[in-house]
C-alpha positions in Angstrom: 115.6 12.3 -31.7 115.4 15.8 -32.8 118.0 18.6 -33.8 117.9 22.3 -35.0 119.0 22.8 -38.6 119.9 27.0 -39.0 119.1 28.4 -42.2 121.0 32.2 -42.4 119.2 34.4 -44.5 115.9 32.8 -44.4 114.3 34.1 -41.6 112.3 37.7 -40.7 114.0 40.5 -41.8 116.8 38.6 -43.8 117.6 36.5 -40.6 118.4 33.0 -39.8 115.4 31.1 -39.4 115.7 27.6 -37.5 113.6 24.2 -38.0 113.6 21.5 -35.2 114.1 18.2 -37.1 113.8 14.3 -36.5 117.0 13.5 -38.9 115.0 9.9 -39.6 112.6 11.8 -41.8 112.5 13.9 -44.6 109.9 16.2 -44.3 108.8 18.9 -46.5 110.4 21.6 -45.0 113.7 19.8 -44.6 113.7 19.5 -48.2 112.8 23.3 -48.3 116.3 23.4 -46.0 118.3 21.2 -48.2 117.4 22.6 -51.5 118.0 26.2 -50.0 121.6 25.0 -48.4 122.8 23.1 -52.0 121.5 26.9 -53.4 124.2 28.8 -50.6 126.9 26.2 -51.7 126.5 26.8 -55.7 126.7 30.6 -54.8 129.5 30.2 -52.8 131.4 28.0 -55.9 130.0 31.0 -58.5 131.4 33.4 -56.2 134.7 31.3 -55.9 135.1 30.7 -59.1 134.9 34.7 -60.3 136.6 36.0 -57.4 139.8 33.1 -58.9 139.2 34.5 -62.3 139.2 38.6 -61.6 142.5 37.8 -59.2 143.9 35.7 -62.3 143.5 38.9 -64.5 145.2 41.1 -61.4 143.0 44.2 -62.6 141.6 44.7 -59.5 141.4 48.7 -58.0 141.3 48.5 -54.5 137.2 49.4 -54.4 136.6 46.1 -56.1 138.7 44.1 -53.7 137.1 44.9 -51.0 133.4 44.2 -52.6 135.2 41.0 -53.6 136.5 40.1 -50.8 133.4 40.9 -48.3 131.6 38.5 -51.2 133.6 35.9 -50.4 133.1 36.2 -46.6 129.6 36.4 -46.9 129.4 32.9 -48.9 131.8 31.3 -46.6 129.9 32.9 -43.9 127.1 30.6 -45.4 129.0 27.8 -46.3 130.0 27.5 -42.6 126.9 27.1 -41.3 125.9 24.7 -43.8 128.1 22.6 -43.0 127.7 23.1 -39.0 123.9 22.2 -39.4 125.3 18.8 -41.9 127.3 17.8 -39.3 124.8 18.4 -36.2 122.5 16.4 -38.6 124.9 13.4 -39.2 125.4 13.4 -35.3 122.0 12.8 -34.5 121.8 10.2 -37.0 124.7 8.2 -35.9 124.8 9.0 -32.1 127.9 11.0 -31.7 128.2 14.5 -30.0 128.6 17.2 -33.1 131.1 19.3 -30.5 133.6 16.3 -30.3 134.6 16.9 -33.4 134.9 20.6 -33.3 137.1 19.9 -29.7 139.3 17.6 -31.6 140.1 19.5 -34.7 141.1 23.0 -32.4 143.4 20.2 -30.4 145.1 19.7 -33.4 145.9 23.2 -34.3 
């Protein structure tokens, strides 16, 4: 039982790189995965967490909103995929099909 985990950034050239996976073991790389995906979520909660504060203050000139704003697509751009590859992971563990999911949550919208 094996998946692909996608790591953005990672790769040649600032590209993804991509690590096929039994999700029964934890090997070295994996680790390499997770520790680098937890760092993409804490940047994305920094980046949250100043981009809240400087619209709080409502000092923004239109320059810095759009650097702030493409900061904040470029986390959740990260964040996304995170949690894509956590979910593909949890579906080979328990069996399920990853894209079920995905199917049933656009159904609902």
């Amino acid at each position: 039982m094996t998946y692909t985990r996608r790591l953005s950034g990672a790769g040649p050239n600032g590209g993804s790189a991509y690590l096929r996976a039994d999700p029964r073991r934890n090997g070295v790389v994996s680790r390499l995965f997770d520790a680098a995906e937890s760092d993409k979520v804490d940047g994305a909660r920094t980046a949250l967490a100043v981009a809240l504060a400087v619209v709080e203050a409502d000092k923004l000139d239109l320059d810095e909103a759009k650097m702030m704003l493409a900061l904040i697509c470029e986390h959740l751009e990260e964040v996304v995929i995170v949690a894509d590859s956590r979910r593909e992971r949890i579906a080979a563990l328990t069996g399920e099909d990853a894209d079920e999911d995905e199917d049933d949550a656009s159904a609902d919208d």
